[in-house]
Wavefront OBJ file of the C-alpha trace (Angstrom):
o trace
v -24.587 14.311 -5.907
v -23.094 10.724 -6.337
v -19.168 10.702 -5.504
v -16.811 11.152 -8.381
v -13.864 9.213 -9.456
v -11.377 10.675 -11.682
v -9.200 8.106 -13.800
v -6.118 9.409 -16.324
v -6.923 7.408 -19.674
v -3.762 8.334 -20.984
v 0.117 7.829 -19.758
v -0.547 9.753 -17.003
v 0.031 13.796 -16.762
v -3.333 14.624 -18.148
v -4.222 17.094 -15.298
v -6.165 14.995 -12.809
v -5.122 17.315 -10.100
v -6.989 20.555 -11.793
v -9.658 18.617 -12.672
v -9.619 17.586 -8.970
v -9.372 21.089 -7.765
v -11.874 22.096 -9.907
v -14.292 19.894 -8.545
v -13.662 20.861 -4.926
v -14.039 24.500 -6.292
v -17.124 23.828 -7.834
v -18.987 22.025 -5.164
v -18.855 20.723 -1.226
v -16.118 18.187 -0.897
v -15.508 16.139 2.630
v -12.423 14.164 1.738
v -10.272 13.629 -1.527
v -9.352 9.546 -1.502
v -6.188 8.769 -3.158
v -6.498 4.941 -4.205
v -3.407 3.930 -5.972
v 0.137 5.202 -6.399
v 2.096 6.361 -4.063
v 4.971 9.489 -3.749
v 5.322 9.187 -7.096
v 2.171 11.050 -8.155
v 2.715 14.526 -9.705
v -0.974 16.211 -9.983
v 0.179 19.925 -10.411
v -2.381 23.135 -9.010
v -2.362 26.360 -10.238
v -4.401 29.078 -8.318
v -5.587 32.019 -9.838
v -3.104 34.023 -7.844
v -0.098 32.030 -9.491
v 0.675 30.039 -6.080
v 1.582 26.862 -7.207
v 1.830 22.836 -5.537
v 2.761 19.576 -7.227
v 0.542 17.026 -5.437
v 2.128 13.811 -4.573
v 0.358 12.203 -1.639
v -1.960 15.078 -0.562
v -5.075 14.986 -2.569
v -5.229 17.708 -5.105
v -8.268 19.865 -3.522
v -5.703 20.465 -0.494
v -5.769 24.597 -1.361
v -10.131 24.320 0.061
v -10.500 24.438 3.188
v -11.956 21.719 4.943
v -11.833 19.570 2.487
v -9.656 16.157 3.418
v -7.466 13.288 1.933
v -7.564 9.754 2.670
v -4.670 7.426 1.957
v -6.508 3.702 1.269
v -5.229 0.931 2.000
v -4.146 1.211 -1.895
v -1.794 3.720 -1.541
v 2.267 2.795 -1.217
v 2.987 5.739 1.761
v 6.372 7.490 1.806
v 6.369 9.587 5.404
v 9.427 11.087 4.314
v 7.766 12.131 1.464
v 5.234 13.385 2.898
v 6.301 15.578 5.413
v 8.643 17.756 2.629
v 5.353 18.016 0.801
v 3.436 19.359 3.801
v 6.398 21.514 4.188
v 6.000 22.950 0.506
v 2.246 23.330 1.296
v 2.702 25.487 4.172
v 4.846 27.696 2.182
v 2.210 28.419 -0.055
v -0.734 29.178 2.459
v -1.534 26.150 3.445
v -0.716 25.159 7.255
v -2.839 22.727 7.929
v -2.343 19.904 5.503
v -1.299 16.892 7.734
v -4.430 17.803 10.516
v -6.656 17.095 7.330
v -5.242 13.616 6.779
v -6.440 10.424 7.279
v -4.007 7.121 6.498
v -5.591 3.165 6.428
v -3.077 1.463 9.086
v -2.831 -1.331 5.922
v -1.134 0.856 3.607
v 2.494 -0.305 2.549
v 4.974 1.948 3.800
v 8.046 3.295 0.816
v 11.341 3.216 2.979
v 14.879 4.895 1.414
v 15.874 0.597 1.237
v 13.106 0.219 -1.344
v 13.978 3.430 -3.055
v 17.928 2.791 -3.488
v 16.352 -1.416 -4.571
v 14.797 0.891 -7.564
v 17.668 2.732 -8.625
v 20.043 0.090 -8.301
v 17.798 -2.299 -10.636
v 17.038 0.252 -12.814
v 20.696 1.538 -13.167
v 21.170 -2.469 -13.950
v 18.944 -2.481 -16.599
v 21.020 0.204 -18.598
v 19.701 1.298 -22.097
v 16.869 -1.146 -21.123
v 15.469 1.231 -18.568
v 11.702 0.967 -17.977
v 11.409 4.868 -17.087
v 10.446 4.146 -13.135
v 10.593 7.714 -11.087
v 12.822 6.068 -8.822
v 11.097 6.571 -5.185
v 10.659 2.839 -4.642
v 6.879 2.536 -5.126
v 6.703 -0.456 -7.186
v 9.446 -2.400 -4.862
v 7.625 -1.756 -1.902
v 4.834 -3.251 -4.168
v 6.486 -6.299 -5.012
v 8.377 -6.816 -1.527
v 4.831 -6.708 -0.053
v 3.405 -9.355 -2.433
v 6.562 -11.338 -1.891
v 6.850 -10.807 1.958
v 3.038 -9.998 3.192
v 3.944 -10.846 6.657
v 7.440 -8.539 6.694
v 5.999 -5.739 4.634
v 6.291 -2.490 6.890
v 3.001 -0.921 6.999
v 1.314 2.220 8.185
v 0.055 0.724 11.213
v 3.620 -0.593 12.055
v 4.946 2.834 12.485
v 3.195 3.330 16.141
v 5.367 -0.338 17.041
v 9.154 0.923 17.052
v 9.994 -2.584 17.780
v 7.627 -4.176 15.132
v 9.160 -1.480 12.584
v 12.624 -1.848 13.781
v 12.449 -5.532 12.701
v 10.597 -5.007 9.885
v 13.202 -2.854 8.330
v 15.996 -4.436 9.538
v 14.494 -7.957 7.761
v 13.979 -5.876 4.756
v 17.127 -4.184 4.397
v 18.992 -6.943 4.889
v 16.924 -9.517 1.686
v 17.431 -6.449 -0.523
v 21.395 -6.412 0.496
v 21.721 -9.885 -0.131
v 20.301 -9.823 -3.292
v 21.718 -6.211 -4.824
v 24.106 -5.520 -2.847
v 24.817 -2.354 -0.389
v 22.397 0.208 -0.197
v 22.627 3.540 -0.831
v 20.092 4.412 2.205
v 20.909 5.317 6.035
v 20.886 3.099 9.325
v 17.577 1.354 10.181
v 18.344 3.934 13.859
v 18.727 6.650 12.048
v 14.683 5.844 9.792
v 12.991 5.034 12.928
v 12.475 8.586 14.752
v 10.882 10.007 11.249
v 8.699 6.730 11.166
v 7.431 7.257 14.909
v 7.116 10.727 14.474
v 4.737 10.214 11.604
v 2.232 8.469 13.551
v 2.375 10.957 16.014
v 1.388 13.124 13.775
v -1.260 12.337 11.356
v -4.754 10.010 12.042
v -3.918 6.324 11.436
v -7.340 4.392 10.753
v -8.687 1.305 9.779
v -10.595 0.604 7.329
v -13.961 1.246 8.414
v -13.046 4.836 8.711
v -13.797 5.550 5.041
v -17.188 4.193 4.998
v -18.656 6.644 7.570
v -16.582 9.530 5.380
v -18.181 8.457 2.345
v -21.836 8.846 3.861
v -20.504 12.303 5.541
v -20.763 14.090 2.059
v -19.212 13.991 -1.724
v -15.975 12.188 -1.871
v -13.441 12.471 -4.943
v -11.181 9.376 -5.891
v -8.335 10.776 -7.238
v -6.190 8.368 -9.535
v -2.101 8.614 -10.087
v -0.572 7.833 -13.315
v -2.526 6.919 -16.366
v -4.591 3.940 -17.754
v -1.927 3.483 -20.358
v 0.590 2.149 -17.632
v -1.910 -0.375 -15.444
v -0.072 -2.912 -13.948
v -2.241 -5.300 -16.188
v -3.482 -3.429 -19.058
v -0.210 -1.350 -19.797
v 2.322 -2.193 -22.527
v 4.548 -4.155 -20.597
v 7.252 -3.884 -19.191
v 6.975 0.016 -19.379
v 4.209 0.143 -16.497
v 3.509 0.749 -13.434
v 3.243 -1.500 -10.476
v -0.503 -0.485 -9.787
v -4.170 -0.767 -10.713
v -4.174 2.614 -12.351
v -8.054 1.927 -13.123
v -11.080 2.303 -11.353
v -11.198 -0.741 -9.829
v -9.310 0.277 -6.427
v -12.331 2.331 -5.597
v -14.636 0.484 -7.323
v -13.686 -1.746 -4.202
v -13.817 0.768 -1.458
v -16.816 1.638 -2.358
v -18.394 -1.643 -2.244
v -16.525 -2.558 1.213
v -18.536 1.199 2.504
v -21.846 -0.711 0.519
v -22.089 1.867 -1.610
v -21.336 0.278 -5.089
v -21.872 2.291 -8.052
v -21.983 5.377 -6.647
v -19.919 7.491 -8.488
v -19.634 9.324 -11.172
v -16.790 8.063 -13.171
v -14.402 10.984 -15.264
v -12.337 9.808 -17.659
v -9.348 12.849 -18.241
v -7.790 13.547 -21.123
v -4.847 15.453 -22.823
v -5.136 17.161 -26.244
v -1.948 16.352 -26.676
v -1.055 12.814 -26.029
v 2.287 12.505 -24.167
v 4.579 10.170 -21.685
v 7.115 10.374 -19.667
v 9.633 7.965 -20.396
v 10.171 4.833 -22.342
v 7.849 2.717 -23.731
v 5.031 3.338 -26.920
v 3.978 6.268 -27.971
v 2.865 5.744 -31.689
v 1.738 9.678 -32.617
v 5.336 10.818 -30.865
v 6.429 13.771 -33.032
v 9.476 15.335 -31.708
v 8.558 18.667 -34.067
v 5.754 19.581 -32.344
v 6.681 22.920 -30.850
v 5.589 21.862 -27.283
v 6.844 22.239 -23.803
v 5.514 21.050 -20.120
v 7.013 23.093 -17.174
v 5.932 21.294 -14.905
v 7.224 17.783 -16.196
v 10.776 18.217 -17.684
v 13.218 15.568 -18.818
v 14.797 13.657 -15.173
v 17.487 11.401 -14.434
v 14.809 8.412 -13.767
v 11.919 9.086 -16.485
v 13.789 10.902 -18.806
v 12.074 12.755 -21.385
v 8.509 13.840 -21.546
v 7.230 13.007 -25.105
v 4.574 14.854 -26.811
v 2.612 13.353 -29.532
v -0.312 13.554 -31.895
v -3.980 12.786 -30.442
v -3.640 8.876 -30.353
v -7.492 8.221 -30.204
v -6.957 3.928 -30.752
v -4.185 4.224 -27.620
v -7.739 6.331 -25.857
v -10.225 3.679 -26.978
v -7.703 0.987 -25.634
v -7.853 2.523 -21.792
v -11.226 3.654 -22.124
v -12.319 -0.165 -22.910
v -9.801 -1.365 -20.007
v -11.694 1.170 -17.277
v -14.757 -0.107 -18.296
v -16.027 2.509 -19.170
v -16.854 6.700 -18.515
v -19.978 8.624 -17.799
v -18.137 11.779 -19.472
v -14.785 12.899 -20.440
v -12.475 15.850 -19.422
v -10.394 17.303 -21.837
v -7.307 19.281 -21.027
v -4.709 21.360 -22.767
v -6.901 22.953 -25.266
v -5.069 26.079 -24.935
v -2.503 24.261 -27.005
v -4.233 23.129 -30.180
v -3.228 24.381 -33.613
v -2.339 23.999 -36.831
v 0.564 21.098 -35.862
v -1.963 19.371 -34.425
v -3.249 16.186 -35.981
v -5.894 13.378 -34.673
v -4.822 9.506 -35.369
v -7.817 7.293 -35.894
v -6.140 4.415 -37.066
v -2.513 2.771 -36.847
v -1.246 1.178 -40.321
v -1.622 -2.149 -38.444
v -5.086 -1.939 -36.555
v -7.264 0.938 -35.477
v -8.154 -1.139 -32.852
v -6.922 -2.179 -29.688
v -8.342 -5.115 -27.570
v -8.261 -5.294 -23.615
v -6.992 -9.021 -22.606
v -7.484 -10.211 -19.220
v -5.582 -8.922 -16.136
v -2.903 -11.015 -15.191
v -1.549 -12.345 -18.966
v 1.538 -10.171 -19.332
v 3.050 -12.323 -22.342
v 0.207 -10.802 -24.185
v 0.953 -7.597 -22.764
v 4.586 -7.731 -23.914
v 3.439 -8.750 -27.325
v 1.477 -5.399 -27.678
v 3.894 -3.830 -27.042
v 6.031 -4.832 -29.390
v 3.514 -4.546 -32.060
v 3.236 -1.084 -31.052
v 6.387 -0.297 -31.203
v 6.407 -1.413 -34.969
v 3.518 0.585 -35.380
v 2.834 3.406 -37.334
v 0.109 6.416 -36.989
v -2.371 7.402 -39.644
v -3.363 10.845 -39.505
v -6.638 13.038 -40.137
v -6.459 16.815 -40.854
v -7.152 18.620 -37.285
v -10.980 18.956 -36.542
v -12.255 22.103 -36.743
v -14.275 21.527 -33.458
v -11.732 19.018 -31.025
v -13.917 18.850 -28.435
v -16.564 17.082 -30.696
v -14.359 15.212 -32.263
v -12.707 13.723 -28.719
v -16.023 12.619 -27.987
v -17.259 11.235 -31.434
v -14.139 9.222 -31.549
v -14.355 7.664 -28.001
v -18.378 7.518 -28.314
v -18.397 9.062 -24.373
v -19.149 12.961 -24.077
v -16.793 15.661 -23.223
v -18.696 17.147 -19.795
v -15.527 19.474 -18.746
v -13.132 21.273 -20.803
v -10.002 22.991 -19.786
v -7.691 25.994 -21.620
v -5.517 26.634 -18.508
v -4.137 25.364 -15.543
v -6.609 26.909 -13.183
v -9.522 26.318 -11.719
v -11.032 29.410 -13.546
v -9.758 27.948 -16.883
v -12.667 25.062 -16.916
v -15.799 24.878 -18.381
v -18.282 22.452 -17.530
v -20.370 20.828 -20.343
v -24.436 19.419 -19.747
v -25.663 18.265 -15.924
v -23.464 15.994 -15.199
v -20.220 17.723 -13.178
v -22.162 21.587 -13.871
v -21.665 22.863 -10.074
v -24.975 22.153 -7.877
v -25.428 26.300 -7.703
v -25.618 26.655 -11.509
v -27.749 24.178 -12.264
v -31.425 25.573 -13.688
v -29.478 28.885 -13.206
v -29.971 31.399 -16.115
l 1 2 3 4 5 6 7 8 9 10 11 12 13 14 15 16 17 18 19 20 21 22 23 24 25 26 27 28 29 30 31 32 33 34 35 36 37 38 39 40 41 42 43 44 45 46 47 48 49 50 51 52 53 54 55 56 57 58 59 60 61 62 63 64 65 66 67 68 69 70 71 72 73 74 75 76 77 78 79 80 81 82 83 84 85 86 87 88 89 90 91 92 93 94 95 96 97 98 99 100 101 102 103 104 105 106 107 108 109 110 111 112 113 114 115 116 117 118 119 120 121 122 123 124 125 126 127 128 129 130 131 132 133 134 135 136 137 138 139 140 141 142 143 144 145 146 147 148 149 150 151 152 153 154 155 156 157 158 159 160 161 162 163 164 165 166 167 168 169 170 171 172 173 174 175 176 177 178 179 180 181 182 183 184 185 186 187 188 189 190 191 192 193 194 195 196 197 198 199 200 201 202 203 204 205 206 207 208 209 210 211 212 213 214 215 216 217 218 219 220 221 222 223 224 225 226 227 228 229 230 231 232 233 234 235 236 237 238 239 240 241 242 243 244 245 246 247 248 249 250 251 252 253 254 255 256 257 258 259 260 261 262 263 264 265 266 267 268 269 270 271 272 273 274 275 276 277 278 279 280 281 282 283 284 285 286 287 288 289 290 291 292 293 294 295 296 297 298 299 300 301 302 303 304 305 306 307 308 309 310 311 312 313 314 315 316 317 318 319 320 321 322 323 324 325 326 327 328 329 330 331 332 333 334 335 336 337 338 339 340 341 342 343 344 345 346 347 348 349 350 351 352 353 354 355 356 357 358 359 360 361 362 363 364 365 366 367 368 369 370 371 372 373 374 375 376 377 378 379 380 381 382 383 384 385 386 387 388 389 390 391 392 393 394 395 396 397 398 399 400 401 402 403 404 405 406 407 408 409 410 411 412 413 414 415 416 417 418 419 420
């Protein structure tokens, strides 16, 4: 079987973690790669026997055993962050999380000054708020494209000395420009840093190659389509390539191009977290997410009407599917309508990467936008596919792994296949 790559074509919160799980249910997996994102991620896992983990850096098919994660070079790394979450997993059965990891030495490191830089600015920005999470992911983003040679990295963490400076030079630009920090000595960081490499397998990046040809691999995407650092609605985005083209490149580096199977996942429901568009939002839809309630840095989760034009939008900016997987079917009804067109376009057109004028202009024409909608289909999961011209090959009416059903060859587990 060819790798797989699952990519959110939504605002994120779609359920690429079950669909993740799923997969590494279904089937042999060596090594879940994250390729974007960082601490911010939030891919919850239900198990049949109600345990429960929000996956942040671990890649969700951490409950199997054997099966890995990788941390590209893509990823933004919080250690900090990390180790609480290997904590939480060991609380729930699973000991072994941080023996089964594997971190690319080239990976930007998220330090407690980047985090209080992301509160402070977006405390500054006031009713203007772009609805970051607040753990310093994009800042460690743009200090790294502004400072390559000063970013902290993975690697830097077995140098104390390279790391002390590197923080020190760090905290010190972000104090001069926003003033004191809410975040401890550059001492008191350093012990957690070192400690970190102590503990989990630092790599280069040649190391992924050789896992790649080991057995199947699953790239696992954070956030959504909907909020690429290029083909979001700007400024309410994310400071990442939220597409596939992160492992698109790692696979090509390993000289495997093209092989994967690329999943495109899928709400019901459309929603976001936070500000920005959301042109089917309908505040009287008698929803609720546990697992993603209102916060001091996103604020609320939204639920709307099926927005398939928003869908077509990221589906065109991936490039593309070979099938779909759609979530949250449990939750259809009555209430629930499907928006083919807006009243100003039932269109949307990907523009290059890089233009973000023409990024803030969509937006604002979104945001005078307003939905059309159809009666609900009688059959959603043909509809989903009909409108987005890609076919539905999982569905999902649960959180579990036992909740998914997969539709024609292409993700049916190896051992079912000519079964029956």
């Amino acid at each position: 079987m060819k790798h797989v790559a699952v990519v959110d074509l939504g605002f994120g919160d779609a359920g690429k973690g079950t669909v993740v799980d799923w997969l590494c249910a279904t089937r042999p997996v060596h090594t879940v790669v994250r390729f974007n994102g960082g601490a911010q991620a939030a891919h919850n896992v239900v198990l049949r026997d109600g345990r429960h983990h929000t996956f942040a850096q671990f890649g969700a098919g951490t409950f199997h055993s054997g099966v890995g994660t990788h941390l590209s070079r893509h990823v933004v790394v919080d250690p900090l962050a990390l180790a609480a979450e290997a904590d939480h997993l060991a609380t729930v059965g699973v000991t072994d999380a941080l023996d089964r990891l594997t971190v690319d030495g080239e990976a930007l490191l998220a330090t407690p000054y980047h985090r209080a830089a992301n509160r402070a600015r977006e405390i500054a920005r006031g009713a203007d708020r772009h609805g970051s999470c607040g753990l310093g992911v994009g800042e460690a983003v743009a200090y790294g494209l502004a400072h390559p040679d000063d970013a902290p990295r993975v690697a830097d963490c077995h140098s104390p000395a390279l790391l002390r400076r590197r923080l020190t030079v760090l905290r010190d630009r972000l104090t001069a420009e926003l003033g004191p920090l809410d975040a401890p000595p550059v001492e008191d960081c350093l012990p957690a840093y070192t400690g970190f490499a102590g503990r989990v397998t630092i790599v280069d990046r040649s190391w992924l190659a050789g896992a790649l040809r080991s057995g199947t691999c699953v790239f696992e995407g954070a956030q959504g389509v909907l909020l690429d650092e290029w083909h979001g609605f700007h400024p309410y985005t994310t400071w990442s390539t939220t597409t596939f083209a992160n492992a698109d490149s790692l696979l090509a580096e390993a000289g495997l191009p093209g092989d994967v199977t690329r999943v495109g996942v899928l709400r019901v429901v459309t929603t976001r977290h936070g500000a920005g568009p959301l042109v089917t939002e309908d505040p009287n839809l008698p929803l609720a997410d546990p697992h993603n309630p209102t916060n001091p840095w996103q604020g609320r989760f939204r639920f709307g009407h099926f927005d398939a034009v928003a869908h077509r939008y990221a589906l065109a900016a991936a490039g593309g599917v070979d099938g779909l997987a759609l979530t949250h079917l449990d939750l259809t009804g009555p209430d629930l309508r499907i928006c083919r067109r807006y009243d100003t376009t039932d269109r949307l057109t990907p523009g290059p990467p890089g233009d973000l004028d023409r990024q803030a202009a969509l937006t604002a024409r979104l945001l005078r936008s307003r939905p059309l909608y159809d009666d609900p289909p009688t059959d959603w999961t043909e509809a989903v596919s009909a409108e987005l011209g890609t076919p539905v090959v999982l569905t999902s009416h649960g959180p579990t792994a036992d909740d998914k059903t997969a539709h024609g060859p292409l993700l049916t587990p190896p051992a079912l296949i000519g079964a029956g």
